[in-house]
N, C-alpha and C positions, 0 to 999 in steps of 0.2 A: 568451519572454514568453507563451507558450500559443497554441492556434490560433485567428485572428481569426475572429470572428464575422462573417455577412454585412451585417449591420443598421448604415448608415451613420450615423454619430454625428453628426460633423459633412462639409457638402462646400461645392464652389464651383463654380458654371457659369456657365459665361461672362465670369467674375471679368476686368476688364480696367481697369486704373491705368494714367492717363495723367501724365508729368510731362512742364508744355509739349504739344506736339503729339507725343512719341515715349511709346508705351506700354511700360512697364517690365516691368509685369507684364500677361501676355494668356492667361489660363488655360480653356481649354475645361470640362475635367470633371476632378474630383479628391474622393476621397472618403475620410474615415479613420473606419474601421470601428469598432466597440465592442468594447473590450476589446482590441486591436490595439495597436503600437505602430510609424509608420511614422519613418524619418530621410529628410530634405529633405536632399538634397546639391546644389555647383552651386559653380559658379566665380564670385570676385570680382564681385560688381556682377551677378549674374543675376535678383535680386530676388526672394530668396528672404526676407528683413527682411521685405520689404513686404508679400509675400504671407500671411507668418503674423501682421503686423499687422489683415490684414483676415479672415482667421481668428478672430482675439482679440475683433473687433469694436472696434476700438481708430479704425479708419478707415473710412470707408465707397466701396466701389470707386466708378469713373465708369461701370461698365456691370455686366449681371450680379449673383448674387445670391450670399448665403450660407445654407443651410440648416441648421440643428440639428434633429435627429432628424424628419428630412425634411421640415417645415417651412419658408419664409422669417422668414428673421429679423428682418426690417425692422418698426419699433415695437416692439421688445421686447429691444433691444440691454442696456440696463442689467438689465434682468432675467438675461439670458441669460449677460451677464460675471458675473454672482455664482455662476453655475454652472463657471464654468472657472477655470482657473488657471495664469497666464503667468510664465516665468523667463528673463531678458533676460541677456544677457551681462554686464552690470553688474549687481550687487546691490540698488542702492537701497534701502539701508536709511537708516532712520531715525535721528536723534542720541539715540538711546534705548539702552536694553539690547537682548541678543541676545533674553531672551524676551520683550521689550514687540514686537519685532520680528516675531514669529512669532507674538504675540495679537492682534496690531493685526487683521488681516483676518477672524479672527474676531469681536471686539467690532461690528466693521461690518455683519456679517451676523447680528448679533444669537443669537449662539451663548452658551449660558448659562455661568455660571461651573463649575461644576464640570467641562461637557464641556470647557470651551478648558482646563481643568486638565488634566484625562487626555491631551486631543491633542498638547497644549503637550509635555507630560513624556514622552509617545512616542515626538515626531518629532526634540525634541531629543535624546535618545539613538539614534532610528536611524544620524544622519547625526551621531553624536560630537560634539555638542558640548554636551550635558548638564553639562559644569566650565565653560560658558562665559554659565551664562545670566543672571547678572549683571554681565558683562562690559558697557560701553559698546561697541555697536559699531564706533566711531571709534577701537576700539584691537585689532581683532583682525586675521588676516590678509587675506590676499583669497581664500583658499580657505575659513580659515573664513567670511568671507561669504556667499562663495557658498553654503556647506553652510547657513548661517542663512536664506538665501533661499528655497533648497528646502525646509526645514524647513517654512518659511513657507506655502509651494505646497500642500504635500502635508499640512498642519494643516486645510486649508480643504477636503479631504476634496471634490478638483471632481471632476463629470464628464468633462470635459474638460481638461490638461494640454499646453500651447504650451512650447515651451522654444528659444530663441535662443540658440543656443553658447554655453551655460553655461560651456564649460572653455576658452575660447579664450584667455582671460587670465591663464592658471594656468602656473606650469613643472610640467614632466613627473610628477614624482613626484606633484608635488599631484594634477593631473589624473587620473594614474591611480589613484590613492584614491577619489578621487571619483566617476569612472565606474565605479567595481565598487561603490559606496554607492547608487550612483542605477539600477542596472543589477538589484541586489536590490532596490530599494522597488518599480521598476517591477513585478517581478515577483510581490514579495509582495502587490500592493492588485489585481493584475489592472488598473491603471490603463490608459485610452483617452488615447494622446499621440502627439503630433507635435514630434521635435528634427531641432534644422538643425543641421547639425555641416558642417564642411570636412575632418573626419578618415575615411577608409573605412573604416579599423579599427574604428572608434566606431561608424558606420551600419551597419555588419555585423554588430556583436556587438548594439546596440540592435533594430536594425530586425525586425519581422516582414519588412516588406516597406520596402523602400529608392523614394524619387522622385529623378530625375535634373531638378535645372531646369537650363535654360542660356537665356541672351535672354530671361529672365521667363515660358518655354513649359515644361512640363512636357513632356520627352522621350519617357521613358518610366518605367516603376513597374512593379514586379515584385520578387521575391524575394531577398534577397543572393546567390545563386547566379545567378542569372538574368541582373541587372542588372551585378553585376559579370566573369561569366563569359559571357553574349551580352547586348551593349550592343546598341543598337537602330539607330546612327546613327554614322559616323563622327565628329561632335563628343563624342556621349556616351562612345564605345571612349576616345578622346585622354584623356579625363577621371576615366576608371575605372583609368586606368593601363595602358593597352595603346598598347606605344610603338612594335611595330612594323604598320604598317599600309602593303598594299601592292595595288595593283591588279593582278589575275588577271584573264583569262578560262578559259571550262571548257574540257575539252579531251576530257574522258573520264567514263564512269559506268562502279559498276560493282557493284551491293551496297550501296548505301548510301554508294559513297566516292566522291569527288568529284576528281579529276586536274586541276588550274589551270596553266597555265605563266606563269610571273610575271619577264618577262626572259628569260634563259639558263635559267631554274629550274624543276624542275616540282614543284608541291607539292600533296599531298595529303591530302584533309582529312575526315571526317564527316561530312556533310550530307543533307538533305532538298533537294524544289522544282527548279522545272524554271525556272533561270536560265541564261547564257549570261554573264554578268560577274561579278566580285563586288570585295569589299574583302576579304583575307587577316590579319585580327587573330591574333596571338601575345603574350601577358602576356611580358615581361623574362625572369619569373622559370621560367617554362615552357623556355628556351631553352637549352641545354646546350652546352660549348663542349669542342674536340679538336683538339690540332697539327694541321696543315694537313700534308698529305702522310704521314699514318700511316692503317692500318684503323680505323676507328670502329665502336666494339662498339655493343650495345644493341640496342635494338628500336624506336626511332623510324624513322618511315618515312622524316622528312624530313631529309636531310643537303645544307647548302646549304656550298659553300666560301665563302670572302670574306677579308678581310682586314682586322683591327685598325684604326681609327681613332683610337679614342680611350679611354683609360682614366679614370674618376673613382672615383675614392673614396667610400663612403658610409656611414660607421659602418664596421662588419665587413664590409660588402658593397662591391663595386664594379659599376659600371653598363659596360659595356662596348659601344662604339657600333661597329660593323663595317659595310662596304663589301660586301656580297651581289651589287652590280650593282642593288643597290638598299638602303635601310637596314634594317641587323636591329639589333633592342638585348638584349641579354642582360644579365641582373642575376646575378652568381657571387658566391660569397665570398675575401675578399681574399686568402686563401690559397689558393684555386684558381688565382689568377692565379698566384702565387708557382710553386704548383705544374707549372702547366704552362709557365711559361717563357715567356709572352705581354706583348708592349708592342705600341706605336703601330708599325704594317708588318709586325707577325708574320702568317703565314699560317693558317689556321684554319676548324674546318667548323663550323658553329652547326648543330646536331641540334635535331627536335622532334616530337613524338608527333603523328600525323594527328588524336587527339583533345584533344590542346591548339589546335586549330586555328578560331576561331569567323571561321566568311563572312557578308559582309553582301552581301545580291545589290544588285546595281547596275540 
């Protein structure tokens, strides 16, 4: 999406939503840069809805402010929503055509006719559905919807762009049309946006830069590399997909490498910082698996014995949950399993590279 600018567009300080007496959402500082594009990720119920409702100007928080181009916003909320542009997990359209749909917000902001001509007929052909614009919408799909919605969004030419898990209600195939539709216009307009998604795949390929909420707190925010390869907090590692987490202390320095004994185990890892504890994260799919009782080739430093608990299945992949003397999870392919001849009580060494290894000092 190009490299973000430092010039924050829109932000929130001290954003704090109470419902009842427990606050939902409790946001110190958060800022989405101009011409950037950040992805909100977070678990069921973290309050990431809420938080991009008060982004939109849609709500007004109970503490805390919102700024648009470093400004408060407060008295100038209707002004300031005709600059932005929000796409809700529902489409909401209207019992009209697809392109009375996608003119409507322009007639509202008083866009003359010949321009909502040009935008109309652009945005309907970016996002496909140019054969559909006499269509009532009360008879197209729900992807085409959705595509009518964004149409819509991105007709209104905002500075600012909200999107609430546009593809959450879509099956696969649709979704994935549409994330490589909406993944080009982002990048074609250089648009300023923030989407919440639940998929990593989708925050990594969108995101300039990825925010983790969890409990309505913004975690951490940082780079797809960053975020998803050093998570900042054991809740956020759990969430990023890194399933095995285990408590070390250090034992050893030595160049940059760091010697932990974790049980029976000694692992070692890359590191920085003069700690004495840590958390030992390994991604699934970092972890390499080898019969138990043979040489193990390679060059991973870390070769842990254990033994098989448990096999699932996952598409082509299977998750493999092993017994370390503490848990390791390894993600293989189901022919790996085949191949090596492993079930529930096989014996087995999970190998892993000291730079697959991210610590969290404790």
């Amino acid at each position: 999406m190009g490299e973000p600018l430092t010039r924050a567009k829109l932000e929130a300080r001290g954003v704090v939503v109470r419902r009842g007496e427990r606050p939902i959402v409790d946001v110190e500082s958060f800022a989405l840069r101009e011409g950037e594009v950040v992805a909100l990720i977070g678990p069921n119920g973290a309050g990431k809805t809420t938080f991009i409702l008060q982004l939109a100007l849609l709500e007004r928080p109970g503490a805390g402010e919102i700024l648009f181009d470093g400004e408060p916003v407060r008295g100038r909320e209707l002004a300031l929503r005709r600059r932005m542009g929000v796409v809700f997990q529902e489409p909401l359209l209207l019992d009209r055509t697809v392109r009375d749909n996608v003119e409507v917000g322009l007639r509202l902001r008083g866009v003359t006719h010949d321009e909502r001509r040009r935008r109309i007929a652009r945005w309907l052909d970016r996002f496909g559905i140019a054969a559909l614009a006499e269509r009532s919408a009360r008879t197209i799909s729900g992807g085409e919807a959705q595509r009518t919605s964004l149409a819509r969004a991105f007709a209104l030419e905002p500075e600012v762009l909200l999107l609430d898990e546009p593809f959450s209600a879509l099956d696969q195939p649709t979704r994935e049309g549409l994330t490589a539709d909406l993944a080009a216009a982002l990048t074609e307009t250089g648009m300023t946006a923030l989407i919440v998604t639940h998929d990593h795949d989708e925050a990594a390929r969108f995101g300039d830069r990825v925010a983790v909420m969890i409990g309505g707190r913004i975690r951490q925010v940082g780079t797809p590399a960053e975020v998803f390869g050093a998570p900042a907090d054991e809740e956020t590692a759990a969430f990023v997909g890194i399933e095995t987490i285990v408590a070390a202390s250090v034992v050893g320095r030595s160049d940059g490498l760091v010697t932990l004994r974790a049980g029976d185990h000694l692992i070692e890892a890359i590191a920085e910082g003069d700690f004495g504890e840590a958390l030992v994260c390994v991604r699934p799919e970092d972890v390499s698996l080898s019969p138990g009782g043979e040489g193990v080739a390679g060059s991973a430093r870390n070769k842990l014995a254990g033994r098989v608990q448990r096999i699932v299945p996952r598409g082509a992949d299977a998750r493999v949950e092993l017994d370390c003397g503490f848990p390791v999870i390894a993600r293989v392919t189901r022919r790996s399993v085949e191949d090596l001849g492993i079930a529930p009580g096989s014996d087995v060494v999970a190998s892993f590279k000291a730079t697959a290894v991210h610590l969290i000092p404790k």
